[in-house]
N, C-alpha and C positions, 0 to 999 in steps of 0.2 A: 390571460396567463402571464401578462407583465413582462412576455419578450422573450421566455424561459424556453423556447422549442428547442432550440440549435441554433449553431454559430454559427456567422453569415460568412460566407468565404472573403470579403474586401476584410474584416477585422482580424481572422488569422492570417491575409497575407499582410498585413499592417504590423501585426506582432515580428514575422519575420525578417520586415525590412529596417522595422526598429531594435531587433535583439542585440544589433552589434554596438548599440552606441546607448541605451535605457537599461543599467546596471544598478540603476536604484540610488542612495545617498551613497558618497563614497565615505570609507573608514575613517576619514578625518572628520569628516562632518557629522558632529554627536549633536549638533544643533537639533537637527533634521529628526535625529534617533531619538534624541530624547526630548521630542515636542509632547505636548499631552496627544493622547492616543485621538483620533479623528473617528467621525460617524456622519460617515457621508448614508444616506439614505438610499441610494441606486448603487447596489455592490454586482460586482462582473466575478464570477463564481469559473475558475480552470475546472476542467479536467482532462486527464491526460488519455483520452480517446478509446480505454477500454473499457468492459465492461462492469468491472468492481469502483471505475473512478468515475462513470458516468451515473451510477446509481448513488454514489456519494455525496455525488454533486448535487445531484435531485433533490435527496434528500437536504443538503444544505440551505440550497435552495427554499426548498416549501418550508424549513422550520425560519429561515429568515423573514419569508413575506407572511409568517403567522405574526412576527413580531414588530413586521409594520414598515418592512424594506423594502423595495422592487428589487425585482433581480434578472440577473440574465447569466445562461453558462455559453461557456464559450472552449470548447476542443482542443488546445493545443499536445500534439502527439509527443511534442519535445522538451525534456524537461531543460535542455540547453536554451531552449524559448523562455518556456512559461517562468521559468524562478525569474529570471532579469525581468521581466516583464510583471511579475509580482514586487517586485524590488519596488519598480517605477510606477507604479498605481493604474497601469493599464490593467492589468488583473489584481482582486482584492482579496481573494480566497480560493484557497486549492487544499484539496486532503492529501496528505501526505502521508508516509510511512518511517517513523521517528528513526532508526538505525541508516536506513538508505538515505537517506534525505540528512541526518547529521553528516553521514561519511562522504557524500557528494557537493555540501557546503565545506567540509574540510579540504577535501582536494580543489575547490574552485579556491581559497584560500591560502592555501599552504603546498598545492603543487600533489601532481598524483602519487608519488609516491611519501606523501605521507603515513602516515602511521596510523591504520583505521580507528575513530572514536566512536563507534558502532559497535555493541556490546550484547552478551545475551542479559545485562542488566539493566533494566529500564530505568533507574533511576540516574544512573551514571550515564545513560545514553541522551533523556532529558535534559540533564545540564549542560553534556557536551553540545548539543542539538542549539540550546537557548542560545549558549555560548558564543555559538559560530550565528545564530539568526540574530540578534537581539544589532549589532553593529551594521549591518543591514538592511533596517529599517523592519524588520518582520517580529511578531509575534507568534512564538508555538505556544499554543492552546492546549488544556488537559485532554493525555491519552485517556480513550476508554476499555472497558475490555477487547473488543475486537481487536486482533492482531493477523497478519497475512507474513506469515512466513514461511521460508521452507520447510518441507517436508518428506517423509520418506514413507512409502505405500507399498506392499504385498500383496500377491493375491490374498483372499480369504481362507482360499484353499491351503494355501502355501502358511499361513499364519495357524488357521485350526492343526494342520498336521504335526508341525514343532511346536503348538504352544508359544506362541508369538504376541505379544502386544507393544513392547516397546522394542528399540533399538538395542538396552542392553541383553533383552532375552537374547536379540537374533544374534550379539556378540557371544554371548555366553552358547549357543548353540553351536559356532564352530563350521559353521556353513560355510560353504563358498557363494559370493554374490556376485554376479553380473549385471552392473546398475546404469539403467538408460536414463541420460543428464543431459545436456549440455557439455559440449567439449572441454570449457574451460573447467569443470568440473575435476578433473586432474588434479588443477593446483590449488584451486579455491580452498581454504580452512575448513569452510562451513561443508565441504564436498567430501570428497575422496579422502582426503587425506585425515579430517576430523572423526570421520566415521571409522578407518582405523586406529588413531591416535586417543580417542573420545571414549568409543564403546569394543574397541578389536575387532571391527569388525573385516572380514576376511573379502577386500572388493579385489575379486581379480580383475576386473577388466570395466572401462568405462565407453561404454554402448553409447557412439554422440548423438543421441532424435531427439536433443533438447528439451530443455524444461515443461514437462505438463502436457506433453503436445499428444495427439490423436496415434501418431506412429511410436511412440513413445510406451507408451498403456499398454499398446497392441502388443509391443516386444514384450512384455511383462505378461499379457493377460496369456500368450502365448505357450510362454514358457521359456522364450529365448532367451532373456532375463529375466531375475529375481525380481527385483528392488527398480523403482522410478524415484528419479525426483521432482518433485512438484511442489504446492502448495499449499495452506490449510485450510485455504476459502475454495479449493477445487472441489467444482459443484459436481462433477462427473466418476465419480471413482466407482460408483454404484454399477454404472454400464458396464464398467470392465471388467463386475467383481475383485473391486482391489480394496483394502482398508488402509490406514494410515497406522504406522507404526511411532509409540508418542517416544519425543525429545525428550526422554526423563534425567539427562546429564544436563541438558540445557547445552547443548552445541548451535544453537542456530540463534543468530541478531534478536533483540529485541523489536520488530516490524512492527507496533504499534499504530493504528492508524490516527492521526492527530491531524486537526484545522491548523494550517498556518495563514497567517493574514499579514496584510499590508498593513503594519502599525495608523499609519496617516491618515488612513482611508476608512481600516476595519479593525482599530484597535478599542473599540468603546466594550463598554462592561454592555450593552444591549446586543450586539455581534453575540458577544462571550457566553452570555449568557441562555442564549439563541442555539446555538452551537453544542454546549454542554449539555442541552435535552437528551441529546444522542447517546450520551456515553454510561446514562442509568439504563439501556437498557439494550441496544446494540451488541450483538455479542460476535463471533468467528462463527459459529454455525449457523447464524440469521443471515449473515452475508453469504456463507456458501451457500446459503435457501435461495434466496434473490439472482446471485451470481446464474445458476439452476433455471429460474426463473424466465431470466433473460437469454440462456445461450443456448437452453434447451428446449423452452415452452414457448419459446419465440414472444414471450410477452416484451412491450419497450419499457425499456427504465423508467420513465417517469410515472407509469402506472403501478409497478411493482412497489417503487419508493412511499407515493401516495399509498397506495394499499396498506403497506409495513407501520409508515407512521399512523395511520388512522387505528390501525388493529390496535397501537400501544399507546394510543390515545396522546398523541403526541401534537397533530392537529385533526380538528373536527371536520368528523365523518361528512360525504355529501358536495 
């Protein structure tokens, strides 16, 4: 298998003891940035330790060694880690999520209160994303369909009864919502406040069980609250009978999920190319399949991923 099981623990604590001083090429140095793109042969594949970025990885993984690479992933739970550490050619590839991942380059940039460059438009999130990566030494690679963003869920119940599908019905219906989030959810744009501002929607009160989580569902599946926030690769909504109610305003980031690479290292048109298999065919509900997969049918990621790409004949069965 070329080394791919899992990260040894001397290499993520090696990440850790070098995060503070492997920031990758600094911004003066365009030498470095704008060397021809590099294809080193043995690529060190991040992910960031759950379970949509370990099946990603997998997946990157097996379509690399179909194209003739070794590889190995390696864990890091911290993106305070793993980017500096992608910077610096200890890690070569990590998937990413193109709005988070522009707005988290911008604040390492330009200071946290910056002005977020994370958009619900993909294209304008793309540039800004390349923008802030490209003087960094990294490459973002073409988004595919799959996207992992927030999201907002009802029961079933609660949706057939008012005639529910998206955000604007449940504004135009005039409800009151009770929505269990995450605390910060108050002030967030994309939260409380967008969901008033965006569709009218009428939140009286922010229920804090956090994003997605098991106690979270329950206050909903309950009745205690309405509305959860979650995500669109949430593999479990089905247990709770809850459905998702669709962003038809477009209130939520563009969370595209996109390869970025260590230009130096993993910036050859053979990576790229490698890589972009993924994106003809990869969609948000094959990831919430897998995601399911994994944290429900207790199967391990690298079987699922295997499984997926063989099914779309991506690499040969066997």
């Amino acid at each position: 298998m070329k080394g791919r099981r899992a990260a040894v623990a001397w290499a993520a604590g090696a990440l850790l003891a070098l995060a503070g001083c492997t920031t990758g090429p600094s911004l003066e140095d365009q030498g470095e940035v704008t060397a021809p793109p590099g294809d080193s042969r043995h690529l060190t594949i991040g992910s960031a330790g759950f379970t949509e970025s370990d099946l990603l990885a997998q997946m990157y993984a097996l379509l690399l060694e179909e194209a003739g690479y070794s590889t190995e992933i390696l864990a890091v739970t911290n993106r305070e880690i793993y980017e500096p550490a992608l910077e610096s050619g200890q890690i070569d590839v990590v998937p990413e999520y193109a709005a988070t991942f522009a707005d988290w380059l911008n604040a390492k940039a330009n200071g946290a209160e910056a002005p977020a460059v994370g958009s619900p438009d993909l294209t304008a999130t793309m540039t800004a994303l390349r923008g802030l990566a490209t003087p960094r030494g990294l490459t973002v690679l073409d988004p595919g369909r799959a996207v992992d963003q927030n999201a907002f869920a009802v029961t079933r119940a609660f949706a057939t009864e008012h005639g529910l599908k998206t955000l604007s019905d449940l504004g135009a219906a005039k409800l009151p919502v009770r929505l269990a989030a995450g605390d910060e959810c108050v002030k967030r744009p994309y939260c409380a406040p967008g969901l008033r501002e965006t569709y009218g929607i009428d939140v009286t009160a922010v229920d804090p069980k956090g994003v997605g989580t098991t106690q979270a569902k329950q206050a909903v599946q309950s009745g205690q609250d309405q509305m959860v926030l979650t995500t669109t690769t949430d593999a479990t909504l089905d247990e709770f009978g809850l459905v998702l109610l669709a962003d038809d305003k477009h209130l939520q980031n563009a969370d595209y999920i996109v390869p970025v690479v260590n230009r130096s290292r993993a910036g050859s048109e053979g990576v790229t190319k490698a890589l972009d298999r993924l994106n003809s065919v990869l969609t948000t509900a094959d990831l919430a399949a897998m995601n399911e997969q994994v944290d429900s049918w207790r199967r391990l990621p690298e079987d699922v991923a295997r499984t997926y790409l063989q099914e779309k004949e991506l690499i040969p069965a066997g």
